[in-house]
C-alpha positions as CSV (number, residue, x, y, z in Angstrom):
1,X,102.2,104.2,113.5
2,X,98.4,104.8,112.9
3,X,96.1,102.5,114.1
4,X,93.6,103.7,111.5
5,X,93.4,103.2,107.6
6,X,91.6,104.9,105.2
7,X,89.6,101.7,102.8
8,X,89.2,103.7,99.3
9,X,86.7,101.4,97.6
10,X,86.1,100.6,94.0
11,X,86.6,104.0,93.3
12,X,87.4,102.9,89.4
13,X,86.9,104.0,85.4
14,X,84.7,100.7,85.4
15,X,81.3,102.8,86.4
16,X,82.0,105.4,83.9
17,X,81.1,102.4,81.4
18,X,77.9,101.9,82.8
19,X,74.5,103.1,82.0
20,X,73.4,104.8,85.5
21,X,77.0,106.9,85.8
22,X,76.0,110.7,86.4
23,X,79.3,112.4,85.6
24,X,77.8,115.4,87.2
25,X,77.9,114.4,90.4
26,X,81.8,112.3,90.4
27,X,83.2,116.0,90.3
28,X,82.2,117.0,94.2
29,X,83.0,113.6,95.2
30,X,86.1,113.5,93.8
31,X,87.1,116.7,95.0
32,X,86.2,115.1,99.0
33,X,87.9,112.0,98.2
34,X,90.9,113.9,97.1
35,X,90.8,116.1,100.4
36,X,90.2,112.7,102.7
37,X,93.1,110.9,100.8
38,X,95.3,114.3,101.0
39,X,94.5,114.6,104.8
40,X,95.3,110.8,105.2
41,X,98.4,110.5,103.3
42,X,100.0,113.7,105.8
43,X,98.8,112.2,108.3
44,X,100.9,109.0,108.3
45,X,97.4,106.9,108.0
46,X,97.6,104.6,105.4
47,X,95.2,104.3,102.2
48,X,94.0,101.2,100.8
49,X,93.0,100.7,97.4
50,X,90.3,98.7,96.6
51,X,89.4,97.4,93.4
52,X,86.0,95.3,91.9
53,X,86.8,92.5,89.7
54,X,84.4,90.4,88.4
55,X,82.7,88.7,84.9
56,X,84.1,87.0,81.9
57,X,87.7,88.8,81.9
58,X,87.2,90.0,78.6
59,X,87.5,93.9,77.0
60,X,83.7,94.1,77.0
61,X,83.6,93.8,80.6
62,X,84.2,97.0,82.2
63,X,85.1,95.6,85.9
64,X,87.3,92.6,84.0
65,X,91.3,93.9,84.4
66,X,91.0,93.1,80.3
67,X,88.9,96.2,79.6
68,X,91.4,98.3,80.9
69,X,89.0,100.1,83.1
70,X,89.9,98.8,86.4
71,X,92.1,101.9,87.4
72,X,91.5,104.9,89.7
73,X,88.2,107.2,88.7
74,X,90.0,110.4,86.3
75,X,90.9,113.2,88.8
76,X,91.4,111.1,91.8
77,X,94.4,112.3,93.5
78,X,97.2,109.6,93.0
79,X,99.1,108.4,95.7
80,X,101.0,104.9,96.7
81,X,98.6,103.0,98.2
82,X,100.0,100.7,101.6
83,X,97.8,97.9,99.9
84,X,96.3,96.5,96.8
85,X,93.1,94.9,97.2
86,X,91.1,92.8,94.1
87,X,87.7,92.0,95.3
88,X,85.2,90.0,93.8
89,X,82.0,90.2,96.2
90,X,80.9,93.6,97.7
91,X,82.3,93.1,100.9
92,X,86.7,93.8,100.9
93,X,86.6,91.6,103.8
94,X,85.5,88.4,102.0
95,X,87.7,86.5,100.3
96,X,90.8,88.8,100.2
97,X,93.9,89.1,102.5
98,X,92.2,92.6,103.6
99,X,91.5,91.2,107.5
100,X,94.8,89.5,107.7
101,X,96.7,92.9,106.5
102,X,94.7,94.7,109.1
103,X,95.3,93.0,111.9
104,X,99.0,92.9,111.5
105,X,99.3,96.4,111.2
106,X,97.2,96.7,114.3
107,X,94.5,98.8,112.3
108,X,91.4,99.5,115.1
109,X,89.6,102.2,113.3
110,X,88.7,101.8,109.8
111,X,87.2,105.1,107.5
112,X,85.1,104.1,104.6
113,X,84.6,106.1,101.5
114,X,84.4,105.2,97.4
115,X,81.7,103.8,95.5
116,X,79.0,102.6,95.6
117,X,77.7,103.9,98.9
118,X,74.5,101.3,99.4
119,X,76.1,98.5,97.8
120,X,80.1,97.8,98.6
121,X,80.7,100.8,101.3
122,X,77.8,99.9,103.1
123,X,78.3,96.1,103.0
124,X,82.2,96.5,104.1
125,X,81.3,98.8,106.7
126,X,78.6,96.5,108.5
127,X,81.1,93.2,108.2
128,X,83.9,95.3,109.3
129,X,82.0,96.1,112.3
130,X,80.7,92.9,113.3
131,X,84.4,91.7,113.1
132,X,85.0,94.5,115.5
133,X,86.4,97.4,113.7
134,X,85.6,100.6,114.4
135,X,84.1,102.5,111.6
136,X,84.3,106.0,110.3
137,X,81.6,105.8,107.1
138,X,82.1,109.4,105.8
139,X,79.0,109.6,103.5
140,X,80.4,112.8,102.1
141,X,83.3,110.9,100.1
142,X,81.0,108.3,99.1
143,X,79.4,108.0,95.4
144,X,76.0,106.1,94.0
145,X,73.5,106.6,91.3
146,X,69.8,107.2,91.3
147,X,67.9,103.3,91.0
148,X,64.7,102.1,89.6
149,X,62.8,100.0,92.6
150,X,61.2,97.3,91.7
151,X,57.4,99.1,91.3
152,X,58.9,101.0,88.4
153,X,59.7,104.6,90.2
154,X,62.9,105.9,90.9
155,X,65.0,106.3,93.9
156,X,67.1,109.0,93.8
157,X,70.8,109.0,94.5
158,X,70.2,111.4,97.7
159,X,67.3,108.9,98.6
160,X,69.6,106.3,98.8
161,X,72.4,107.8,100.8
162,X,70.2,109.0,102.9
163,X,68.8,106.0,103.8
164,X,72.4,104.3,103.8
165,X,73.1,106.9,106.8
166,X,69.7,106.1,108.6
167,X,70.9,102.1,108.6
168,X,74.4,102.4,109.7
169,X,74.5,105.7,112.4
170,X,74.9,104.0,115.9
171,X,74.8,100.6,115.3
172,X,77.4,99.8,112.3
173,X,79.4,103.0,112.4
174,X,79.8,106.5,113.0
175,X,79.0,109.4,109.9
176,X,82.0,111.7,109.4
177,X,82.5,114.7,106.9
178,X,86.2,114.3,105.5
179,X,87.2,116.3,108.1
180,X,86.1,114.9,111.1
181,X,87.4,111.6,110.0
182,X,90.6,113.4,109.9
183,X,90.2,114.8,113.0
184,X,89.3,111.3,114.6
185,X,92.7,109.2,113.1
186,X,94.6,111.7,114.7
């Protein structure tokens, strides 16, 4: 049994509903998360999908179950996830059964990838490893949007990933492609 999981994060219809989505850059990261989930799924390591609920649960809401948006991202590869997870805070470790379900399937290493990279990858990568995980963040199969700061300019999407890698190389996690996080749960 693997003592690694893959933690496939809010990678969901719900940000195609959204005013920043940039449908022009989902297609490349779809096409790594599809080859990290592939290379996981014949590798015996299991997958874990996880979702972001939150708001009024109303049609209007695209992260409320009622819109009917809070299913995998078109063109993700589908496979049967070993766990379910509905989050309602940016870390999957807070307030879900996530750390329970790790533990007793003796899960050491953890890879992170979905969306948003600076917002619920980065945030479940840092707790996971201050709760002693060991984590894989492959930036690669990770997906945000460019932002406006708060002086009024923008940050680019590659601004922002970049500076996600800067934070968490050598003291949260380690930065994979798909492959060598592959290579790694092995």
């Amino acid at each position: 049994m693997s003592t690694t999981a893959l933690l496939l994060i809010d990678v969901q219809d719900s940000f195609t509903a959204r005013p920043y989505w940039q449908a022009d850059r989902a297609a490349a990261f779809l096409a790594r998360c599809n080859a990290l989930i592939e290379g996981c799924v014949a590798a015996g390591v299991p997958v874990v999908r996880i979702v972001h609920t939150d708001g009024p649960d109303t049609a209007d809401n695209p992260f409320a179950h009622a819109s009917g948006l809070v299913r995998p991202l078109q063109g993700l590869r589908a496979f049967e996830a070993a766990l379910l997870v509905d989050k309602h805070r940016h870390s999957a470790l807070v307030g879900t059964g996530l750390p329970v379900w790790l533990h007793q399937q003796g899960i050491r290493r953890l890879i992170v990838a979905g969306i948003r990279t600076e917002q619920c990858c980065e945030t479940t990568t840092r707790h996971a490893s201050d709760e002693g995980w060991v984590v894989d963040y492959c930036t690669e199969a990770t997906l945000t949007f460019d932002m406006r700061t708060p002086a009024g300019s923008v940050l680019s999407a590659d601004a922002i990933t970049e500076r996600t890698e800067t934070v968490l190389a050598g003291r949260f996690a380690t930065l994979v492609t798909v492959a060598q996080a592959l290579e790694r749960a092995q």
